[in-house]
C-alpha positions as CSV (number, residue, x, y, z in Angstrom):
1,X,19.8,-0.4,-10.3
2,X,22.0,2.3,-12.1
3,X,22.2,5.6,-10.5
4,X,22.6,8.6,-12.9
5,X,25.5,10.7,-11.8
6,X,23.4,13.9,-9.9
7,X,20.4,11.6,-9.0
8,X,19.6,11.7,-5.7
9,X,17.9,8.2,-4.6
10,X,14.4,8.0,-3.6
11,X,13.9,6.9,0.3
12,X,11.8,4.1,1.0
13,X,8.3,6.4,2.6
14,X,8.7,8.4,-1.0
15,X,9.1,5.3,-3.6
16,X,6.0,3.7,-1.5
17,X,3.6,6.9,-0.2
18,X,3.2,7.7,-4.6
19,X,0.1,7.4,-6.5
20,X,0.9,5.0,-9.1
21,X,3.4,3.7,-6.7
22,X,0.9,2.7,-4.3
23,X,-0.8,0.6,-6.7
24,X,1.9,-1.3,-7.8
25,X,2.7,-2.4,-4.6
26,X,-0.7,-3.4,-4.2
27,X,-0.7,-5.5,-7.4
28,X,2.4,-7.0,-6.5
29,X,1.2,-8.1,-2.8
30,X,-1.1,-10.8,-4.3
31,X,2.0,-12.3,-6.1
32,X,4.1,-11.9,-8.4
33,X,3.8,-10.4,-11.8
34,X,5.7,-9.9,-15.0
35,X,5.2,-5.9,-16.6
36,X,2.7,-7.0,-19.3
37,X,0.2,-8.2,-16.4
38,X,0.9,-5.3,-14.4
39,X,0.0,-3.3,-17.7
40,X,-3.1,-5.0,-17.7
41,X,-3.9,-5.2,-14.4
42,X,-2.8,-1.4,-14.0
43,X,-4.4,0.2,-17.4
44,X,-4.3,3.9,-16.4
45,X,-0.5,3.5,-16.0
46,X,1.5,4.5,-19.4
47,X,3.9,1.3,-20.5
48,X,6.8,4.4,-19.8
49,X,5.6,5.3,-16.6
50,X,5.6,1.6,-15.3
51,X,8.6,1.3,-16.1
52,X,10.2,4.4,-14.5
53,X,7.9,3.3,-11.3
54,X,8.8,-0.1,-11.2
55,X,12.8,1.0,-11.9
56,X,12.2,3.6,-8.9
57,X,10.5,0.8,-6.6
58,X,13.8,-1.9,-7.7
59,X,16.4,0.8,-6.5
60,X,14.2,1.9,-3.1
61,X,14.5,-2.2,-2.2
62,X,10.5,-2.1,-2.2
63,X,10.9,-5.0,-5.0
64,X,12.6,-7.4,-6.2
65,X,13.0,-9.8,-9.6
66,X,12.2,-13.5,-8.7
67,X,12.4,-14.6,-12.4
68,X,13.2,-14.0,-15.4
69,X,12.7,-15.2,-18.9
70,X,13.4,-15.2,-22.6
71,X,10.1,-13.6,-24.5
72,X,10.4,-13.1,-28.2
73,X,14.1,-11.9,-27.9
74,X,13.5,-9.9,-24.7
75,X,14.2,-10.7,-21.3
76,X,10.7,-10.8,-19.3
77,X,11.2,-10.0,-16.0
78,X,8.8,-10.9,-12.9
79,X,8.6,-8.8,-9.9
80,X,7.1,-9.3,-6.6
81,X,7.2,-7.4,-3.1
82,X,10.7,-7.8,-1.3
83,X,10.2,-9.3,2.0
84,X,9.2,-6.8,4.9
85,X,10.0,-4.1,2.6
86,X,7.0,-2.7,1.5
87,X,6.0,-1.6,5.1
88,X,6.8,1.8,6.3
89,X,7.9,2.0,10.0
90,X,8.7,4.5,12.8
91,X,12.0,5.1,11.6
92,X,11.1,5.6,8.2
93,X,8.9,8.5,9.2
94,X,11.3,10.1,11.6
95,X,11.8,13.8,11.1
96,X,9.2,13.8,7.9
97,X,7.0,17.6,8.4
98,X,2.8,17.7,9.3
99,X,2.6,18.6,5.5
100,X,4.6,15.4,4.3
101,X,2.4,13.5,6.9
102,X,-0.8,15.1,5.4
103,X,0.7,14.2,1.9
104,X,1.4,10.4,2.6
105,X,-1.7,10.1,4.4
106,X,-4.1,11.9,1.4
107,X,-2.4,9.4,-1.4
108,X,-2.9,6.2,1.3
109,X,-6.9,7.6,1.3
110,X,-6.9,8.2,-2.2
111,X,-5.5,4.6,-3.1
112,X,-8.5,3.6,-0.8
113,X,-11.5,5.3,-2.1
114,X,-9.5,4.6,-5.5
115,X,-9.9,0.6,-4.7
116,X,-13.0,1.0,-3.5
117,X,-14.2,2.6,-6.4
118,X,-13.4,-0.7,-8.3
119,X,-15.5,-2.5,-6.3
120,X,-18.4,-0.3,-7.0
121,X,-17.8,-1.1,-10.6
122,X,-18.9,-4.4,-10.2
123,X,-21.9,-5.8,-11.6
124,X,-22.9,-7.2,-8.1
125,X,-22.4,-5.5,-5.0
126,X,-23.1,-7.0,-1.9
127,X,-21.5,-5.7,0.9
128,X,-22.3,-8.2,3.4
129,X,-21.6,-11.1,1.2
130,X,-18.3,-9.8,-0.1
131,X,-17.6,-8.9,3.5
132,X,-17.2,-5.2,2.8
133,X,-17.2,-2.9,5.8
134,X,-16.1,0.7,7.1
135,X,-16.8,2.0,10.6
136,X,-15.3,4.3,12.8
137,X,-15.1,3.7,16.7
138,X,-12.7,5.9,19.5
139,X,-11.7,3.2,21.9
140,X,-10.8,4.6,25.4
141,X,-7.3,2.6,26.3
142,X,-4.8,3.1,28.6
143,X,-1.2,2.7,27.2
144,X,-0.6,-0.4,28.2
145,X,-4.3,-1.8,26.6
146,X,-3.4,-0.1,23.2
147,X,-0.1,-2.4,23.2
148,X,-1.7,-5.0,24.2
149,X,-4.3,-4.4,21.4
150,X,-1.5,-3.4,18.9
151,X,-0.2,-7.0,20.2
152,X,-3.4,-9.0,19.8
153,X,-4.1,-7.4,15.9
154,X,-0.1,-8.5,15.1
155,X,-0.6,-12.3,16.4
156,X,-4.3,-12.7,14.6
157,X,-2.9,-10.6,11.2
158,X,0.5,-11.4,11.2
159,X,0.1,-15.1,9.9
160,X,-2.8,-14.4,7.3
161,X,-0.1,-12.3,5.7
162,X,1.7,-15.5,4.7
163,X,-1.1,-16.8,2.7
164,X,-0.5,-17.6,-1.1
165,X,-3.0,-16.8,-3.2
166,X,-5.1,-19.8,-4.7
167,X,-8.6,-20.2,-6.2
168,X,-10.5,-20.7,-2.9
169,X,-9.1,-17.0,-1.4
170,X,-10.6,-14.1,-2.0
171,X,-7.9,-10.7,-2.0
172,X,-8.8,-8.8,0.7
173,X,-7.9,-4.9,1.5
174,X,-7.4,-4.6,5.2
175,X,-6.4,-0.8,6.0
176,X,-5.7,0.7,9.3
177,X,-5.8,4.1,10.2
178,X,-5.3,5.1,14.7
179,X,-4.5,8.2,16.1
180,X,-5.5,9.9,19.1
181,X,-8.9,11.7,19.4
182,X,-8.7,15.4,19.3
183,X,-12.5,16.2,19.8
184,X,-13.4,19.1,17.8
185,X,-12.7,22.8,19.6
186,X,-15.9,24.2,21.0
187,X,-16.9,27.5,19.2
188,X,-16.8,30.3,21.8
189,X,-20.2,31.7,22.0
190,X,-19.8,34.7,24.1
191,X,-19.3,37.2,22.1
């Protein structure tokens, strides 16, 4: 994509850990899609703003255009997620401050309670039939037994993530969140 001269590029954790950004990606990860279904699908997005995010996303490498296609004398372009892109790693984090973390983190939870507000807008909830669920447990693992745990999540996920959509699968939201325990600080009472 064309840089303007004085434009500093956007890293990867910043084109992907934005608001509106975040829901592109998600739009895109169940395929790809030209602009006028991501204007659909993504209605609170202004047609200028999706295309300065979707620009931003193209330079960061997050995307990619699989196709594209004459439309009433425009070219429509199709997007879709750029392979092992669109997933933040160590290095991509290194040397980032608490208050970026907190910031990254906060829009991730938003994006979530954002989704899951859709759902709720439904017509029909049913949790244990749409196979909705949110829990919270502190597992007490060694090291090595939350590798091997990171392990055994990789080999069981790590395959469904090469599933194509098609009219017998259902889109599912799987989010993560671990971190150590920090049990809360005990008031001190003796005063």
């Amino acid at each position: 994509m064309f840089q303007h001269m004085g434009t500093k590029k956007t890293s990867r954790k910043d084109a992907i850990l934005h608001p509106q950004r975040m829901k592109i990606v998600r739009a895109l990860s169940n395929g790809a899609r030209t602009t006028m279904d991501l204007l659909e699908m993504l209605d609170d997005i202004p047609q200028a703003t999706l295309y300065r995010h979707l620009s931003i996303l193209l330079d960061a490498g997050i995307i990619e255009v699989v196709a594209k296609r004459p439309v009433r004398g425009v070219i429509e372009r199709s997007y879709a997620l750029a392979p092992g892109k669109a997933v933040l790693k160590g290095d991509d984090l290194a040397g980032v401050s608490a208050e970026d973390h907190f910031r990254y983190f906060s829009t991730f939870a938003a994006g979530l309670l954002g989704q899951y507000s859709r759902y709720l807008e439904r017509d029909r909830i049913n949790l244990e039939t749409d196979g909705v669920g949110y829990r919270e447990v502190v597992l007490n693992l060694s090291d090595r037994e939350f590798r091997d745990m990171i392990a055994g999540l990789q080999a069981l996920i790590g395959p469904l993530l090469e599933n194509k959509p098609n009219k017998r699968r259902t889109a599912r939201v799987l989010a993560t969140v671990l971190m150590p325990f920090d049990a809360p600080k005990k008031k001190d009472t003796s005063r």
